[in-house]
C-alpha positions, 0 to 999 in steps of 0.5 A: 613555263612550257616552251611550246603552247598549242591552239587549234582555230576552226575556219568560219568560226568568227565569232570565236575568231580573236579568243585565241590571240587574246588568250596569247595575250593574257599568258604573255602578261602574265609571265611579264613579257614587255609591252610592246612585245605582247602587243606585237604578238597579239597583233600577229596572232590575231591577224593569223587567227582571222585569216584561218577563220576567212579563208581556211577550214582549220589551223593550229597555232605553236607557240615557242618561248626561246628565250631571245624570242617568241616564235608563232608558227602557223599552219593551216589547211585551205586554199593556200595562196597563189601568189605570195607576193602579190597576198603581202601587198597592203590592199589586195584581198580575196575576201568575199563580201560575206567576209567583208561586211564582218569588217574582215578582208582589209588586204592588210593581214600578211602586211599587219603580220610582216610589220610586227615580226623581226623574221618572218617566212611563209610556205603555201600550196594552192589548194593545201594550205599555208605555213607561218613562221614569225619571230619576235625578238623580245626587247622592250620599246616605248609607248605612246605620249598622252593628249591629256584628255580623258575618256570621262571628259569627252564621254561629258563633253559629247554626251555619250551613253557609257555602255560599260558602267564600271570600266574606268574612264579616267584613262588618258587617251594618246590620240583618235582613230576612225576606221571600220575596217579591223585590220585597217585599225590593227595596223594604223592605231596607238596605245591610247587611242579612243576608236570611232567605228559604225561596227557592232561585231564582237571583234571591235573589242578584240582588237581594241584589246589586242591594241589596248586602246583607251575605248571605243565611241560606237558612232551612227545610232546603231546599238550594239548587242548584249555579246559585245558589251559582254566581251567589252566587259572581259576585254575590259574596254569601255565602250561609248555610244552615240547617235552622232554621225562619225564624222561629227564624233571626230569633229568633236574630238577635234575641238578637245585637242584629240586628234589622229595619230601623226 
């Protein structure tokens, strides 16, 4: 394997915002990193992804492979940040409402990429740009305990329209979460998890790819178009639709013993 793979990330490009990290995924795969590790790594590299996408006008991603670790560093040129400590607060965005409506701007990104790392650093200047550098030591943890429920069962249940015929639905899932804003769900969601948004954007299935969540309930009556099942497909996520409101999908899910993460 090479030590040092390299990606270049185009800034407003979102709708290939999220191909990088999902590319770093699937090599971590299969070079047979732990799970738990390449989840950590995807999180990061998606968060950092979009953030370049958001607010820069291009970046580059190196990745090393040091044995002990995997180290991301991440530069970019934009509009750096002003102050650092306040951009690591959870909550605290310049996104604009463009950016917004996407699902993007949470104010969780520096947080999403602080709680994954072991090490972290990160250099900016106003009007320059900014540098990452993330280590994540490679060691395995444990994973998510399932609720016995399986995605087929509340698909029938429900009588939700499977948009992703093909994708297996026997999955067993390991809890629910409801959330429209993307990095809200990379940060708070398990493994396991069957996801129930409003939102129709192509990154709902990169980030249920980066968290390998069980399957996404779109919820609300508003179809989405043939580019998200299409990256559906390839993230190999099965996706549900349904007419029900959000708030009635997870009072469903409910009554089926699925519940929020603890």
């Amino acid at each position: 394997m090479h030590p040092v793979q390299f990606y270049h990330i185009q800034g407003r490009d979102f709708h290939n915002a999220g191909r990088t990290s999902t590319t770093i995924k699937r090599f971590l795969r299969e070079k047979e990193y732990p799970p738990q590790v390449i989840q950590r790594v995807a999180i990061i590299a998606y968060e950092a992804e979009i953030n370049i996408a958001c607010y820069t006008d291009y970046g580059y991603f190196f990745l090393y492979f040091l044995g002990d670790r995997v180290r991301i560093v991440v530069k970019d040129r934009g509009q750096g940040i002003a102050d650092i400590d306040q951009a690591m607060q959870e909550g605290f965005s310049t996104a604009s409402d463009e950016i917004r409506k996407l699902g993007f701007g949470a104010g969780m990104g520096l947080a999403n990429i602080k709680k994954n790392a072991d090490i972290m650093h990160i250099k900016s200047m106003p009007g320059v740009g900014t540098v990452l550098e993330i280590d994540i030591m490679v060691n395995s943890e444990g994973r998510s305990e399932s609720m016995g429920t399986t995605l087929r069962e509340i698909m029938d249940r429900a009588n939700l329209e499977n948009l992703t015929e093909g994708l297996d639905l026997a999955t067993a899932v390991t809890g629910g979460y409801a959330g429209d804003l993307l990095s809200d769900v990379n940060a708070n969601s398990s493994a396991g998890n069957v996801w129930v948004t409003v939102l129709t954007h192509p990154n709902v299935t990169a980030v249920a790819g980066l968290k390998d969540l069980a399957g996404v309930i779109i919820a609300g009556g508003i179809r989405p178009g043939a580019d998200f099942v299409e990256k559906a497909y390839a993230e190999k996520i099965p996706i549900m639709f349904t007419e029900m409101s959000a708030f009635d999908v997870v009072a469903m899910l409910s009554t089926m013993g699925v519940v929020g993460n603890s």
